[in-house]
C-alpha positions in Angstrom: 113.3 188.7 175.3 114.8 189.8 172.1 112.6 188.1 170.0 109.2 188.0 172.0 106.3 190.3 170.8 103.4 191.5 173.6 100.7 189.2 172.8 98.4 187.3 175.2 98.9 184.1 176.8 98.5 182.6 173.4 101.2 179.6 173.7 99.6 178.4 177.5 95.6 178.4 175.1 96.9 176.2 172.6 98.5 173.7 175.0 95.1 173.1 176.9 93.4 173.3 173.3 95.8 170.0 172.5 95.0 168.7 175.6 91.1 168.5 174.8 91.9 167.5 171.1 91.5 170.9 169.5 94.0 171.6 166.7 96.8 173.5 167.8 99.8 175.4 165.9 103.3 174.2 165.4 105.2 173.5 168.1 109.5 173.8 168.1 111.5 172.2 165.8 109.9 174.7 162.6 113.4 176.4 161.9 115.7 178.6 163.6 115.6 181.6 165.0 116.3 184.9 163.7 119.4 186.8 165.1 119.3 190.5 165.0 122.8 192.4 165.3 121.5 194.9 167.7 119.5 194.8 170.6 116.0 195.0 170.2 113.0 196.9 171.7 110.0 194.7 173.3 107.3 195.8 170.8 109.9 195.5 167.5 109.2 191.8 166.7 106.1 189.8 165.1 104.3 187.0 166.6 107.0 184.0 165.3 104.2 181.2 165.1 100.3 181.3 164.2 98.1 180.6 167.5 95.6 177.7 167.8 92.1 178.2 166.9 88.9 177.0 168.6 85.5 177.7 168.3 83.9 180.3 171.5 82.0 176.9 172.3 84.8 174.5 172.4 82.7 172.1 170.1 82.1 168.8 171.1 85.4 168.6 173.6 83.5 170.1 176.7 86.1 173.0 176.9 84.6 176.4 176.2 87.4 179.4 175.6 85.6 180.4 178.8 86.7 177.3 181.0 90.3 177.2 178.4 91.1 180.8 179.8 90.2 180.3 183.0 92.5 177.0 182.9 95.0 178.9 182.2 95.1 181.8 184.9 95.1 179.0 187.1 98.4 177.9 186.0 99.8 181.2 185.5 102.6 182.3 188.5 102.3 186.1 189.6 104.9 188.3 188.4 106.1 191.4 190.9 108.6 193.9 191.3 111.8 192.0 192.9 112.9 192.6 195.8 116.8 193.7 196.5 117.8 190.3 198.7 120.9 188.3 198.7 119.4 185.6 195.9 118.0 188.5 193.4 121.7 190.3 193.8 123.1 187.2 192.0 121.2 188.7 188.5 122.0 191.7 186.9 121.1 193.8 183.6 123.0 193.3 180.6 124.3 196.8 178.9 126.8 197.5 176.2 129.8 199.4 177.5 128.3 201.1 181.0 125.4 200.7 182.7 124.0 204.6 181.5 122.2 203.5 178.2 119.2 200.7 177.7 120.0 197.1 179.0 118.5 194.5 176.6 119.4 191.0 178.8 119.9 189.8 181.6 122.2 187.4 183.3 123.3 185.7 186.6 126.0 184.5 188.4 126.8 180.5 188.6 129.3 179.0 190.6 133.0 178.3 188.8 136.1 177.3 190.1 137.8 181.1 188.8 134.8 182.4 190.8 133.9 184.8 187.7 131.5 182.9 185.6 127.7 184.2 184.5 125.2 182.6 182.2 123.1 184.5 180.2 121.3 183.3 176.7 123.7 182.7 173.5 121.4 185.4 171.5 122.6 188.0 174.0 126.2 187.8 173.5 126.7 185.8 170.4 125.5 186.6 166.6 125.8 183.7 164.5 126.7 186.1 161.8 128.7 188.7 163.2 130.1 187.0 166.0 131.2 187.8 169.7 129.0 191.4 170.7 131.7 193.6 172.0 132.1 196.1 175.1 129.2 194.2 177.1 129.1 194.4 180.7 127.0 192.6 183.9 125.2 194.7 186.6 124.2 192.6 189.4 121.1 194.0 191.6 121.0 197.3 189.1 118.1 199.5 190.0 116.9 202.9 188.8 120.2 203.4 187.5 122.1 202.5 190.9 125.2 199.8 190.2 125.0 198.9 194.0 127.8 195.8 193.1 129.4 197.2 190.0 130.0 196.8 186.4 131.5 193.8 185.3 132.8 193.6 181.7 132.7 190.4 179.8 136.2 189.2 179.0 135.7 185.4 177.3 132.1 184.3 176.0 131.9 180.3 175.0 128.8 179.0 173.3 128.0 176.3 171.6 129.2 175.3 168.2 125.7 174.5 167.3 124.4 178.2 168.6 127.5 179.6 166.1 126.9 177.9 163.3 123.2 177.9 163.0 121.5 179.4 166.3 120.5 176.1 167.5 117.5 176.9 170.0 118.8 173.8 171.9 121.9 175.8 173.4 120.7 179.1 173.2 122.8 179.2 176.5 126.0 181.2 176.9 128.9 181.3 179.9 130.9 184.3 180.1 133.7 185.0 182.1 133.8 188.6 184.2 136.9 190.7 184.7 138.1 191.0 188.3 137.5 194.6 189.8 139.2 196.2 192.5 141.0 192.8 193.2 138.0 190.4 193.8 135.9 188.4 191.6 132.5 188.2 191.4 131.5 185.3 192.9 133.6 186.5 196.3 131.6 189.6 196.0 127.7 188.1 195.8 127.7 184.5 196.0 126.6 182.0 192.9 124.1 180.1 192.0 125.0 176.1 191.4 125.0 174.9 187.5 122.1 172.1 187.5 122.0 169.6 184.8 119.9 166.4 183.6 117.4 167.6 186.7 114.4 166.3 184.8 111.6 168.9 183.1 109.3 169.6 186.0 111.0 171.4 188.7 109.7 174.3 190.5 111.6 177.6 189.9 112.2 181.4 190.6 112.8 183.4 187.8 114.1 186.4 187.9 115.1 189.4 185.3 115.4 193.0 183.8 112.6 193.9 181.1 113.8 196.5 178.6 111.3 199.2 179.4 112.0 198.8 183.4 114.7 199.9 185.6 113.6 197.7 188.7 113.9 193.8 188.1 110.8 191.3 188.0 110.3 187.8 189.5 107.6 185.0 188.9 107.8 181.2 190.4 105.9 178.8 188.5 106.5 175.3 187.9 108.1 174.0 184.8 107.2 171.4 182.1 108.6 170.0 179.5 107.9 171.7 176.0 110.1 169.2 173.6 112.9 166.5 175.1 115.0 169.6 174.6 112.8 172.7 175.4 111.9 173.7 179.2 108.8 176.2 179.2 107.0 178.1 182.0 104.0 180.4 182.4 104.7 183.9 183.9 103.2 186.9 182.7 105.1 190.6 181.9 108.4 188.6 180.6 109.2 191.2 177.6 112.1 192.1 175.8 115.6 192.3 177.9 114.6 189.3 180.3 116.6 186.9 178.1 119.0 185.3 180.1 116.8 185.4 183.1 117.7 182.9 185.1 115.6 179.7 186.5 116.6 179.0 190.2 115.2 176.0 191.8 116.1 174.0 195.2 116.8 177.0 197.1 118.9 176.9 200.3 118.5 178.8 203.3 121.7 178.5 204.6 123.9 179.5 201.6 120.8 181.3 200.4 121.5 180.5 196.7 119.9 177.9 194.9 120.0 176.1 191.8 119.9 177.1 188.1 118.3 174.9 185.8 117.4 177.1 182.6 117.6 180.8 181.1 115.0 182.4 179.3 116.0 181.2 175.6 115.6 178.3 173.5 112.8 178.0 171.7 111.6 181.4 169.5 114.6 183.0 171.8 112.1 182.8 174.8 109.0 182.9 173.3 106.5 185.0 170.9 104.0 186.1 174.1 105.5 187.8 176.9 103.5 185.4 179.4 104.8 182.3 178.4 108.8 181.6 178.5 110.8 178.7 177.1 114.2 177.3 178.0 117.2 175.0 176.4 117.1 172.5 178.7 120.0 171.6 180.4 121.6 168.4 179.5 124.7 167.1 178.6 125.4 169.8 175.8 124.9 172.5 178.7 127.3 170.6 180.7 130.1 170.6 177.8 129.5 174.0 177.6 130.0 174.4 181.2 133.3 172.3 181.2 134.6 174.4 178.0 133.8 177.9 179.7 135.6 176.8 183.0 138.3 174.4 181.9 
């Protein structure tokens, strides 16, 4: 993520620290986020929040940072290299102009009745002081430099009027529309995944998506939970800068082997300050608007 520095698992501690009565740092809702007017690198940005602190013995609350730790491995998906099927060809790398210099987001392809519609994260295609980023383009299933389905500029970006005027973390969410190539539209060439909305905060998902450093994508599936009534977050580990956007795929089916997106990495701290914790705007009837703007 743009934003998210290469600390430990320290967001995942403090919720089990709450949970066992232990002070914990502030949660969403402390301001919002800063938007750079460049792409950054992974290891550019600062922790955004203090972490939580406990004592090594846990104190009276029975939890040691032993037992806390080991808590929290247990709740941690497994992140691996992504393999180059059908669903994972629906996500690409985001780069500006071609697909020869650094990708720095990532996006996904979502069903649309122009068939040429992806969602990404609002901070990867929309500076609330500059404006629309220019000369952006999607490539689905990129690896080690191979555009296996193309390069797809962005034409038409809508966010949120909230995400323009102040980079509201509750729509860090972004559609943008794709420009046909060689007489076919996306969607006609890979598929989509279906737009999911009001689906409730504990869903189990795929998420997949393009680190900065890495030309291969990565994929975790976890369960969600609900950070705020706005904020979706999950625990996967290796989530760095450029997998903002990722998307979060749940209910997938076999038979149109595509599934269901219900979040992209985003929101709160554009994603998150550790790289093994990820956060989401959840979507609602705001994302929905969106939706119906972008498509209508």
């Amino acid at each position: 993520m743009t934003t998210r520095g290469t600390g430990a698992a320290a967001g995942a501690l403090a919720v089990l620290l709450a949970a066992a009565g232990c002070t914990t740092s502030a949660g969403p809702g402390g301001g919002a986020p800063t938007v750079s007017s460049a792409p950054a690198t992974p290891s550019s940005h600062p922790s955004a929040r203090p972490s939580g602190s406990a004592s090594a013995s846990g104190g009276g609350h029975g939890w040691s940072r032993q037992r806390l730790r080991g808590a929290v491995a247990r709740h941690t998906g497994v992140t691996r290299t992504a393999r180059p099927t059908v669903l994972n060809g629906l996500v690409g790398a985001v780069f500006t102009r071609n697909a020869d210099g650094d990708h720095f987001c990532t996006a996904s392809v979502v069903d649309s009745a122009g068939l040429n519609l992806i969602v990404t994260a609002a901070h990867c295609v929309w500076d609330p002081q500059l404006g629309q980023r220019s000369d952006l383009v999607f490539v689905p299933g990129y690896r080690n430099g191979d555009t296996p389905s193309g390069v797809w500029p962005l034409i038409a970006v809508t966010v949120d009027d909230g995400w323009k005027d102040h980079a509201d973390p509750d729509v860090d969410v972004a559609f943008a529309v794709v420009q046909a190539q060689n007489g076919q539209q996306v969607q006609q060439v890979l598929g989509a995944n279906k737009l999911g909305v009001g689906l409730g905060y504990q869903l189990p998902v795929r998420i997949t998506g393009y680190p900065g450093t890495s030309d291969v994508p990565i994929t975790c599936a976890n369960n969600t939970t609900e950070q705020s009534s706005t904020q979706l977050r999950i625990d996967c580990p290796d989530y760095t800068g450029g997998t903002s956007g990722s998307p979060w795929v749940t209910d997938f089916d076999p038979s149109t082997r595509t599934g269901t997106v219900v979040g992209v990495i985003g929101g709160y701290q554009q994603g998150g300050d550790s790289p093994d914790t990820s956060y989401s705007s959840y979507f609602g009837d705001r994302v929905q608007a969106l939706y119906d703007r972008a498509t209508g």
